[in-house]
C-alpha positions in Angstrom: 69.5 36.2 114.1 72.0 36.9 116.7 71.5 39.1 119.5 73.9 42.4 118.9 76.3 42.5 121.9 77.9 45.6 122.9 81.5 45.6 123.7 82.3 44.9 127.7 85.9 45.3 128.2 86.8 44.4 132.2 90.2 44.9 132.8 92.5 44.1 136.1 96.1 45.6 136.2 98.4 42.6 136.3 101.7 43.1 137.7 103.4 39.4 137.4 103.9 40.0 133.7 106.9 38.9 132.6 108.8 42.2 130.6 111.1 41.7 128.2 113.4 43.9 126.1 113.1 43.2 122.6 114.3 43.2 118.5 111.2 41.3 117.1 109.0 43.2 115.5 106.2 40.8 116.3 107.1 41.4 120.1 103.0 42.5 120.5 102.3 39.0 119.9 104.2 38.0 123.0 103.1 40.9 125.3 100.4 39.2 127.8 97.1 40.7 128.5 96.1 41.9 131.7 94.5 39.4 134.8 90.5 39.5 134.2 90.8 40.8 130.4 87.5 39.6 128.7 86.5 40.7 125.4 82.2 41.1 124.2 81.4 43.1 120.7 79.9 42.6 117.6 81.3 43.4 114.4 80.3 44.4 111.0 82.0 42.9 107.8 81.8 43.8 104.6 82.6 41.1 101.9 81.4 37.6 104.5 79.8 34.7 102.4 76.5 34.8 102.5 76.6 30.9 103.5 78.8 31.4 106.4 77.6 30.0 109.6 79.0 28.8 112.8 81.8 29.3 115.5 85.1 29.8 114.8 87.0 28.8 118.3 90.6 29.7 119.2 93.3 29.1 122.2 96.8 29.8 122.6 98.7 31.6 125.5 97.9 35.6 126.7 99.0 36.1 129.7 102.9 35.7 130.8 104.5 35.3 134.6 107.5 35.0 135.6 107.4 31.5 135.5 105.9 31.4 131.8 109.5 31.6 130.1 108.3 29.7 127.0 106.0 30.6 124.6 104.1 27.1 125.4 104.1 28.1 129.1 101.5 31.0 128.4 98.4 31.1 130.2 95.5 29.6 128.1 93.2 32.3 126.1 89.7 31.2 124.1 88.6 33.8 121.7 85.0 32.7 120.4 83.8 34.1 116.7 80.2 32.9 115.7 78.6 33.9 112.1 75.2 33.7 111.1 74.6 33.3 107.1 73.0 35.9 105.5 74.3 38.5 108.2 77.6 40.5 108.3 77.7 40.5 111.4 80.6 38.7 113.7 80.0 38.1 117.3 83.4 38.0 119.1 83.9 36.8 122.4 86.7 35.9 124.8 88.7 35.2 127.9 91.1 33.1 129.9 90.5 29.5 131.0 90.3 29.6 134.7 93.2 27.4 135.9 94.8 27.0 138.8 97.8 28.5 137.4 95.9 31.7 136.2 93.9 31.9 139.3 97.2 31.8 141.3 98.5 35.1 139.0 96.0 36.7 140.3 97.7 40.2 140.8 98.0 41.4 144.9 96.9 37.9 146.4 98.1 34.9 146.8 94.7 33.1 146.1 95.1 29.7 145.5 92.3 27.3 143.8 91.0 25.5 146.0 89.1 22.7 144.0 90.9 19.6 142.2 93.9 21.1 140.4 92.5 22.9 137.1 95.8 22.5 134.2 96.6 25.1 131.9 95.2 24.2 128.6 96.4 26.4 125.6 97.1 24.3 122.4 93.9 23.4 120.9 90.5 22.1 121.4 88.3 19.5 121.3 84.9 18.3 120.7 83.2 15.1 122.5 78.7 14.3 122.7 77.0 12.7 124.7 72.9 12.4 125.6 72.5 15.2 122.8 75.0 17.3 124.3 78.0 18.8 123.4 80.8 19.3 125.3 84.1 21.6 124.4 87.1 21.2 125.7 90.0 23.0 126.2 93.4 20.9 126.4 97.3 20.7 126.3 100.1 18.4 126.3 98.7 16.1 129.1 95.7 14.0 130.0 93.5 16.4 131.7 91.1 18.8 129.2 89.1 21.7 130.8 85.0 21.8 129.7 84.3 25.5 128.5 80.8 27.2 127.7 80.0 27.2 123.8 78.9 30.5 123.8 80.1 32.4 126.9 83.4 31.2 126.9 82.8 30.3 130.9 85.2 27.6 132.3 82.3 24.5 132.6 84.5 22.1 134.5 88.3 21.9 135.2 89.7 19.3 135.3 86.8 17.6 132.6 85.9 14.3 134.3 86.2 11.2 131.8 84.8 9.0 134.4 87.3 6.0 134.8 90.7 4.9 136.3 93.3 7.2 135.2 90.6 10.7 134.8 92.2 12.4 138.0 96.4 11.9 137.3 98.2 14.4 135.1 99.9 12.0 132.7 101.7 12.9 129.5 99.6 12.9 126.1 100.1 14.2 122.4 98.3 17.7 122.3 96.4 16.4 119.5 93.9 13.8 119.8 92.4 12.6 116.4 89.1 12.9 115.3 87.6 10.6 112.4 85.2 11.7 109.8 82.3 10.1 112.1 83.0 12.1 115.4 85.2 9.0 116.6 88.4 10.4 119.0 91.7 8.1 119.6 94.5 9.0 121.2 96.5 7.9 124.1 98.7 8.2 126.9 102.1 8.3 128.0 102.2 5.8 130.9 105.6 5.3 133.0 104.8 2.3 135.3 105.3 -0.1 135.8 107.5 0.7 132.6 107.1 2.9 129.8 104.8 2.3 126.6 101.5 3.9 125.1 97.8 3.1 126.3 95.6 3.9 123.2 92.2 4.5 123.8 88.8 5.5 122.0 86.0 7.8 122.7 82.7 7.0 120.5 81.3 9.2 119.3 78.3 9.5 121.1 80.3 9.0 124.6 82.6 10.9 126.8 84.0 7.9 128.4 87.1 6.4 127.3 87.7 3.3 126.0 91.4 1.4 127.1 92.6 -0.7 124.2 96.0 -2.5 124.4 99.2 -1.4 125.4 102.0 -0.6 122.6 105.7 -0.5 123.7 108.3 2.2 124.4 111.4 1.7 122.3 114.1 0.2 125.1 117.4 2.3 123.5 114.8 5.4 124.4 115.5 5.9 128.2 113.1 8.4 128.7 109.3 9.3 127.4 109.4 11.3 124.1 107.8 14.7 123.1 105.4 13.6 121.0 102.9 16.5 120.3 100.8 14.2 117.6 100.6 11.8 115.7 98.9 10.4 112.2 95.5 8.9 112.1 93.7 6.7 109.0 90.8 4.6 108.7 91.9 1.1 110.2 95.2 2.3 112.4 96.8 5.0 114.0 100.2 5.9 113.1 103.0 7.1 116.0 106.4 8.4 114.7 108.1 7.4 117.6 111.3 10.7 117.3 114.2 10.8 119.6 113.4 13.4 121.5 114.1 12.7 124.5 111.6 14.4 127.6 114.1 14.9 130.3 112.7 16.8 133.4 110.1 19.5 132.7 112.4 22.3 130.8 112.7 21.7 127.4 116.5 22.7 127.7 116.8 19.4 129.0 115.2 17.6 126.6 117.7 15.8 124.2 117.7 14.9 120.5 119.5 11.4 120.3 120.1 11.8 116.4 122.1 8.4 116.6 118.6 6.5 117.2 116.4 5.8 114.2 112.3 6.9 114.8 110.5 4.0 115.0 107.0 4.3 113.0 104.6 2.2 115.1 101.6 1.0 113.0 98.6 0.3 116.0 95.3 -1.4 115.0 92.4 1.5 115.6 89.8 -1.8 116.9 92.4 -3.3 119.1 95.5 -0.8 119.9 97.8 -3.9 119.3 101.0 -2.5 117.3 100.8 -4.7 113.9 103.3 -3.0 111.8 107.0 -1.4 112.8 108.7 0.3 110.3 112.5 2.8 110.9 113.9 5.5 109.5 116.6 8.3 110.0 116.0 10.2 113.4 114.0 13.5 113.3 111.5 15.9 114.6 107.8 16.7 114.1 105.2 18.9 116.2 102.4 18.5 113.6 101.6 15.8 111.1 99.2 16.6 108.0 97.1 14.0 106.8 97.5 10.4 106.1 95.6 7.3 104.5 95.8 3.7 103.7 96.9 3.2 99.5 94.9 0.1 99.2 96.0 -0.1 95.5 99.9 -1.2 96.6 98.5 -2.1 100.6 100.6 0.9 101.9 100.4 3.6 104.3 100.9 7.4 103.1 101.9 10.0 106.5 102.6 13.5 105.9 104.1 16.1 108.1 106.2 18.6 108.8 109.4 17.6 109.6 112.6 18.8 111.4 116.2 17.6 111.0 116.7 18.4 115.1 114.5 20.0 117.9 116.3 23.3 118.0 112.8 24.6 117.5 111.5 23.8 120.6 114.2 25.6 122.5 113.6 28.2 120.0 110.4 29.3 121.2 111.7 30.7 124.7 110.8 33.7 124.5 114.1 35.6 125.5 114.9 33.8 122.2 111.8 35.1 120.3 112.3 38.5 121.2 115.5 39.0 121.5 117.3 36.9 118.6 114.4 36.2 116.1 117.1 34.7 113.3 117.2 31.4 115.9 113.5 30.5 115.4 113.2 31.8 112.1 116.6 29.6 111.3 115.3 26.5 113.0 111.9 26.6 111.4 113.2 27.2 108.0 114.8 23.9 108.2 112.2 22.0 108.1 109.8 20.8 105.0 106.8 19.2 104.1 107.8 15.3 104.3 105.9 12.5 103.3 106.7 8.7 104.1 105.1 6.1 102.8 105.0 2.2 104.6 105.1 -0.8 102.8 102.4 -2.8 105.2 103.3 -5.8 102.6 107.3 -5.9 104.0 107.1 -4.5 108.0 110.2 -3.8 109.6 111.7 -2.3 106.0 113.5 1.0 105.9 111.7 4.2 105.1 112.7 7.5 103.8 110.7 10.7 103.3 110.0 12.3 100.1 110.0 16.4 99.9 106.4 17.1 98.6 107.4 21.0 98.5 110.5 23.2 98.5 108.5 25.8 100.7 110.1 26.1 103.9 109.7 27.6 107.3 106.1 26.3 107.2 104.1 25.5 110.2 100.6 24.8 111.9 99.5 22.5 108.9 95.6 21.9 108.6 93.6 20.3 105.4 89.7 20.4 104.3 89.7 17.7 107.1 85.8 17.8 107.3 85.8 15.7 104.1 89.5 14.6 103.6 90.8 13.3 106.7 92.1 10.0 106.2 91.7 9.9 103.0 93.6 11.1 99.3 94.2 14.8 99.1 96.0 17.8 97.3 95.9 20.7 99.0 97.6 21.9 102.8 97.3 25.0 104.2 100.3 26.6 107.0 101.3 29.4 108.2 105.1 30.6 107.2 108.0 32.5 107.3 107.8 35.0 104.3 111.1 35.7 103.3 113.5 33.1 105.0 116.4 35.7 105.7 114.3 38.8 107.1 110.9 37.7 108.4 111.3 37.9 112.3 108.0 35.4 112.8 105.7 33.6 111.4 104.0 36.1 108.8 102.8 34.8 106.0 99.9 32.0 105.2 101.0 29.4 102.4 98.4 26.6 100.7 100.6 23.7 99.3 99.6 21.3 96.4 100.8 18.6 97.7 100.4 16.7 94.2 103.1 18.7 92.4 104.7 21.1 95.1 103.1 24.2 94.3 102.4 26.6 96.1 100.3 30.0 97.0 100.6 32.7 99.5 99.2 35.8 101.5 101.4 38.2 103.2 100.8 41.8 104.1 103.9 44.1 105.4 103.6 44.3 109.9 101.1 41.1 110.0 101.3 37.7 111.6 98.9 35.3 110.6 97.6 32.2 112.9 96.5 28.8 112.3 94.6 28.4 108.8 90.7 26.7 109.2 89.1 25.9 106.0 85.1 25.9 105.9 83.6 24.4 103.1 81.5 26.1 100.8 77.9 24.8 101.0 77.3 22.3 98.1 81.4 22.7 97.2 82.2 20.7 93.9 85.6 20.4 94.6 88.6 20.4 97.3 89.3 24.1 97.7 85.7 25.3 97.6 85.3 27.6 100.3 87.4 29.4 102.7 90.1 30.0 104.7 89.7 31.4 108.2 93.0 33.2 110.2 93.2 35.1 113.0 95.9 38.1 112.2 97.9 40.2 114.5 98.2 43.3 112.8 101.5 45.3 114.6 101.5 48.6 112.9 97.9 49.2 113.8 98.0 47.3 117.4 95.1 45.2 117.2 94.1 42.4 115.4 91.6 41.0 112.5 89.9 37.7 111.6 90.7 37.1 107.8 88.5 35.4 105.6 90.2 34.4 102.2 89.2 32.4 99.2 90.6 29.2 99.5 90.8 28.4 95.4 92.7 31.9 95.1 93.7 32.7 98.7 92.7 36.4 97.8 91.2 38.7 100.5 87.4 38.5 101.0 86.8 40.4 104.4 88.7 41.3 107.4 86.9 41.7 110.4 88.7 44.1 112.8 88.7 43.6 116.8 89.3 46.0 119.9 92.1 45.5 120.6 95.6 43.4 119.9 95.6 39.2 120.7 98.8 37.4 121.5 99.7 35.0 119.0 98.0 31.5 119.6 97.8 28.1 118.4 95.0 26.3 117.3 91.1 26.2 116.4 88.1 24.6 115.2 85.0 25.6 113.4 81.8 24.2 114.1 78.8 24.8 111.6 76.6 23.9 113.7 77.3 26.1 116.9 
């Protein structure tokens, strides 16, 4: 049983927060919370499966200085929700990573960390084991992850020490590392010298040391490393959809989109991280890819994600932009569409061209049932979206896709912004959609926000669990059953 928490709100008045005038009518989702903000209460839910149990974790940015122009500048926020089956009862938790970044925000001093430099991590998070131990781990768009406390939220270790060569330098990584269905992580990093090119590596599961495999190479018409925020995974390679989008200097204003370059698909071997396969196709962009697996049937490779004809997007999401002139990122996201490409292994170096698997646009934040699909054959995606493509000022709707046939359901309630979508499976489930779907909601009417809990078969309601008070809108999660 868990212990009943009562709710501990500490609260410091933070003066660096960055003010904006605004149009958006999801502006709340934008509006940082104070320095020191922690959250503690438990919650009764009507309506939770009797079979749920586990710990829903959460991160995106909540806090906003001056410096913090871009929605992905935000200072990193975890927000912990843990279920026990047979209880309606939600324990919520949560509060800022300590980073250097937020410890220099501090309001009225100029307190500076004075340990090894602790990054900002505020995209998504990550799970490694080692000795019977489990480590969490905070992380963002470089190499360096931050160690946080399963159940208090507490900033472990900042940065989290990998133990080898490159575990103290700040290099350039996807976001998203990929986990296989065995607790196996491979990633790898952006490395500039002595030229550019990708070093994949591997953590065991079991381990939390990394494992250097072989180099890949950068392509030469690409002057510059490219913002590459994942990439696709499968059972015998890893897949990188090399775009051109160019990473010049740290503002993404400066970034360019070279749309006279082809991507180049890079095909890498997950037991040596040798390239073995190199496929091209027209140029364009991609934050999130959705799933992908080898077709052994016709020896091909199946990738899908959500793709962009340019990076407007990106620029998009400043939030002067967000706030001020919602049409741009609404415009730019509806562009895109769920895209899948398929490579011939049989004939590398061929030609490839997506194929629309549905006509829903303005989707994003794409996740699966990738406990038991992941790298394997699957029908159904879940995202978040833009509910009416012409009014909606953000994203406020949550969509699940067949990706079979193209169909499609969704959820949307009038004044509510949905986040990332987490499926749980039911226990025992007898097909794909058996269980649930699990999404964070900022509700702008009332000022606060609510965990949602739908049927993933239906997507109709089962519970809302209501919080104390309003959370900016994040990024990603993770459930774990078994913390």
């Amino acid at each position: 049983m868990l212990a009943r928490l009562p709710v501990v709100l500490l609260v410091f008045c933070c003066c660096t927060q960055l003010t904006l005038a605004t149009r958006n009518r999801a502006a709340l989702g934008f509006k940082s919370l104070p320095w020191g903000f922690k959250a503690r209460q438990t919650v009764n839910v009507r309506g939770l499966p009797a079979w749920l149990k586990g710990s829903l974790y959460r991160i995106g940015p909540a806090m906003f200085p001056p410096f913090a122009t871009h929605w992905f500048y935000g200072l990193g926020f975890l927000q912990g929700f843990r279920f026990s089956s047979g209880e309606n009862l939600l324990e919520y938790t949560a509060q800022f990573i300590k980073s250097t970044p937020y410890n220099a925000s501090r309001p009225h001093n100029s307190l500076e960390d004075a340990r090894n430099y602790v990054p900002n991590t505020q995209v998504c998070i990550r799970r490694l084991e080692s000795n019977s131990s489990v480590h969490l781990l905070a992380n963002t768009g470089g190499s360096l992850s931050n160690e946080f406390d399963y159940l208090s939220l507490d900033t472990v270790e900042g940065p989290f020490h990998y133990g080898d060569a490159f575990a103290s330098a700040m290099l350039d990584a996807p976001s998203h590392a990929q986990t296989d269905l065995d607790g196996n992580i491979v990633h790898f990093l952006h490395v500039t010298q002595p030229d550019i090119h990708y070093q994949i590596y591997t953590i065991p599961y079991g381990s939390c040391t990394r494992n250097f495999l072989d180099k890949v190479p950068h392509n030469p018409k690409l002057n510059a490393t490219v913002f590459l925020h994942s990439f696709a995974l499968t059972e015998n390679f890893l897949v990188i959809p090399e775009v051109p989008a160019l990473a010049n200097g740290g503002e993404y204003t400066k970034f360019i989109f070279d749309s006279s370059i082809n991507t180049t698909w890079r095909v890498v071997s997950r037991e040596t991280g040798k390239q073995v396969a190199e496929f091209t196709s027209t140029a364009f962009f991609y934050f999130h890819q959705i799933n992908a697996y080898e077709n052994n049937t016709d020896n091909t490779i199946v990738v899908d994600l959500i793709g962009y004809p340019n990076m407007d997007s990106l620029v998009d999401m400043y939030l002067d932009k967000i706030l001020n002139d919602p049409s741009a990122i609404r415009n730019s996201t509806c562009a895109n569409r769920m895209m899948r490409f398929t490579l011939p292994m049989k004939s590398p170096s061929t030609a490839i061209a997506p194929r629309i698997l549905s006509e829903v646009p303005c989707t994003e934040l794409p996740t699966i049932r990738d406990t038991t699909h992941k790298t394997k054959p699957y029908k159904y995606a879940y995202a978040v979206a833009f509910a009416d493509p012409n009014t909606s000022d953000f994203l406020d709707s949550l969509v699940k896709v067949d990706v079979s046939n193209g169909g499609y359901k969704r959820w949307h309630e009038p004044n509510c912004y949905p986040g990332e979508p987490i499926f749980v499976a039911s226990p025992h489930s007898t097909h794909e959609d058996d269980g649930i779907i699990l999404s964070l909601v900022l509700d702008v009417h009332a000022e606060t926000s609510f965990l949602l809990i739908l049927d993933a078969e239906s997507m109709d309601v089962l519970a809302k669990a209501y919080l104390p008070h309003a959370i900016p809108l994040g990024f990603h999660g993770r459930f774990y059953g078994d913390l």
